[in-house]
C-alpha positions as CSV (number, residue, x, y, z in Angstrom):
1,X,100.2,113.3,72.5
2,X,99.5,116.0,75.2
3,X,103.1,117.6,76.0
4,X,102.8,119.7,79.2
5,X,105.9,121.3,79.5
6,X,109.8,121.2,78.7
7,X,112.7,121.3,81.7
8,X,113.4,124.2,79.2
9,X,110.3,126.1,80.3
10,X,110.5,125.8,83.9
11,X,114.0,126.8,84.1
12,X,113.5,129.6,82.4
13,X,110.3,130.4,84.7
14,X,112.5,129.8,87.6
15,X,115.0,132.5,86.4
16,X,112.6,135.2,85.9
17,X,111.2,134.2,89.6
18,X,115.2,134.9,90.5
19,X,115.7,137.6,89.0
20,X,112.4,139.4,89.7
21,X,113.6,138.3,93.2
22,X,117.2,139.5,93.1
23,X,115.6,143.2,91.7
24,X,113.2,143.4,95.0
25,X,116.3,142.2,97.4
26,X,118.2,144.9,95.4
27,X,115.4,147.7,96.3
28,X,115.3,146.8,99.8
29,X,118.8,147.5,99.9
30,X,118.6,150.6,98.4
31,X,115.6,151.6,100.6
32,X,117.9,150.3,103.7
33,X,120.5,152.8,102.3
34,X,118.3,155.9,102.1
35,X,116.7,155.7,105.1
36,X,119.1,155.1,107.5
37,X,117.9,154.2,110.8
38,X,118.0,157.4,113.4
39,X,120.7,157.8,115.6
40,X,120.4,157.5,119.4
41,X,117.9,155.7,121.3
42,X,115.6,154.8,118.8
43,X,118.6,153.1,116.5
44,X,117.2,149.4,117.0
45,X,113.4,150.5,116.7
46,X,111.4,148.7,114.2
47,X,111.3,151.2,111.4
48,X,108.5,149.4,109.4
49,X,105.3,151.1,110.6
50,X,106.7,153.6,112.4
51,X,108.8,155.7,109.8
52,X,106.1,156.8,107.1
53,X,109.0,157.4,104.7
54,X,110.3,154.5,104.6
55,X,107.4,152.6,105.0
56,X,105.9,153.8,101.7
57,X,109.4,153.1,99.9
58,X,108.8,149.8,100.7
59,X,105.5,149.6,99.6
60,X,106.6,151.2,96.8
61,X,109.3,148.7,96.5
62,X,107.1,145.7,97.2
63,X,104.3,146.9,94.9
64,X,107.0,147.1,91.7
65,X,108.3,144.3,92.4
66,X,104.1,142.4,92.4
67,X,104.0,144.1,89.2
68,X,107.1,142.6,87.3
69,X,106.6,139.2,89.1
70,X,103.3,138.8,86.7
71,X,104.6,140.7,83.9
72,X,106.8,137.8,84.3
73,X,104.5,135.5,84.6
74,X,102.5,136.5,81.8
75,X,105.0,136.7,79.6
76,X,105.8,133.2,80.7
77,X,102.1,132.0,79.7
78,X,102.2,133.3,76.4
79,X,105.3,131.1,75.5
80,X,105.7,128.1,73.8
81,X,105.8,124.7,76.2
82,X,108.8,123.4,73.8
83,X,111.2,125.7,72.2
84,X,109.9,129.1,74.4
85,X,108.9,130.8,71.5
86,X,106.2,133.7,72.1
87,X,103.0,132.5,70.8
88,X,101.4,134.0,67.7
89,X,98.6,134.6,65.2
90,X,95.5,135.0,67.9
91,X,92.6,133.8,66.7
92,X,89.0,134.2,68.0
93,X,86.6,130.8,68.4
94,X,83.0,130.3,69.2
95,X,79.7,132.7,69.7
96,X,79.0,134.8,72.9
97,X,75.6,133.9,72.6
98,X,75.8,130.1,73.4
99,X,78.0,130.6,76.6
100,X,76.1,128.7,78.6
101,X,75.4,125.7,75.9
102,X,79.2,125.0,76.2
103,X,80.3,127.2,72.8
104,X,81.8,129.7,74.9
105,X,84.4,131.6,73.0
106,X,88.2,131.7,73.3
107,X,91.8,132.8,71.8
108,X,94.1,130.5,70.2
109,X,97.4,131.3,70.2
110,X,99.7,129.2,68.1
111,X,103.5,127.9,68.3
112,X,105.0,129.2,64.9
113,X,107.5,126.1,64.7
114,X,104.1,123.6,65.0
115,X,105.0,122.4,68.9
116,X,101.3,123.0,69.5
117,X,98.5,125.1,70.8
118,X,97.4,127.5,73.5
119,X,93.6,127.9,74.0
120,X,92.3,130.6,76.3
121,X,88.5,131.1,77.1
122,X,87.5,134.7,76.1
123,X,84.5,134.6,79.0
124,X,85.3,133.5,82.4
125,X,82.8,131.4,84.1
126,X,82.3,129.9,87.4
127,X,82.6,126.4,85.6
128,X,86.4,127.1,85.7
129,X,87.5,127.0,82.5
130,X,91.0,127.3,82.2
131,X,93.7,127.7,79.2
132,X,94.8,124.7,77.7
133,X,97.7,123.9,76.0
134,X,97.6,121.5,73.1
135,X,101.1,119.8,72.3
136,X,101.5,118.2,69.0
137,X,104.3,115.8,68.5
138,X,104.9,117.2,65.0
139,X,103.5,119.4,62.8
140,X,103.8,117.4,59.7
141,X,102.5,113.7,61.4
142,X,99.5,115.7,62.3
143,X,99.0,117.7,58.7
144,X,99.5,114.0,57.2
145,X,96.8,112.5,59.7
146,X,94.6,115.6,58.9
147,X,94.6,114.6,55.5
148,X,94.5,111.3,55.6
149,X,91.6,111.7,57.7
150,X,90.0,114.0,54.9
151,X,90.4,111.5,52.3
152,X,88.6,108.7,54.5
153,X,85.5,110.9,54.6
């Protein structure tokens, strides 16, 4: 059974997104703060572009912000579908040397509590391989079909 994710997962997604949100809304504050526009004429003149200061404080601003939005995000991939656990024991598979006859190599990362797998492809092609994630329903029905299947053979 292929689990794709819990409503666990994407709520806690959706509050790293918030609060990665809530930090850049915070900046721009700040940035609003520090440059204050100038007095006189030019108080209701666009600032962006035309005040190098505070133009690079919000690229600065924006840029940080890009930066924890995918730390976020790739701390996100690197969790467990089920219980959010952060993935573990990395493991190498397959042979750089028959890439292109489909034995391409990748990473699994595994769910400590036996939820299920994450499989990411070590060489990027323009096939498109992308990670999958392997759900298992649980980990003793599928150590008991394992061997059951062992003992058939």
């Amino acid at each position: 059974m292929k689990v794709r994710f819990s409503a666990r997962y994407l709520v806690l997604l959706v509050a790293k997104i918030l609060v990665v949100a809530g930090i850049l809304a915070a900046m721009i504050l700040a940035v609003n703060v520090l440059f204050p526009p100038p007095p006189g004429l030019l108080h209701d003149w666009p600032r962006l572009g035309t005040s190098w200061p505070y133009t690079l404080a919000l690229l600065i601003c924006v840029l940080a912000d890009y930066g924890l939005l995918r730390l976020a995000l790739w701390d996100q991939r690197y969790r467990c579908r089920i219980c959010l656990s952060r993935l573990r024991l990395p493991t190498t598979e397959g042979n750089y040397s028959s890439v292109w006859l489909g034995g391409a190599p990748y990473t699994e990362y595994v769910c400590t509590w036996g939820h299920g797998n994450l499989y990411i492809p070590d060489v990027h092609l323009a096939s498109g391989r992308k990670a999958v994630w392997v759900g298992y329903q649980s980990l003793w029905e599928n150590l008991i079909k394992a061997e059951t299947e062992e003992v058939e053979k």
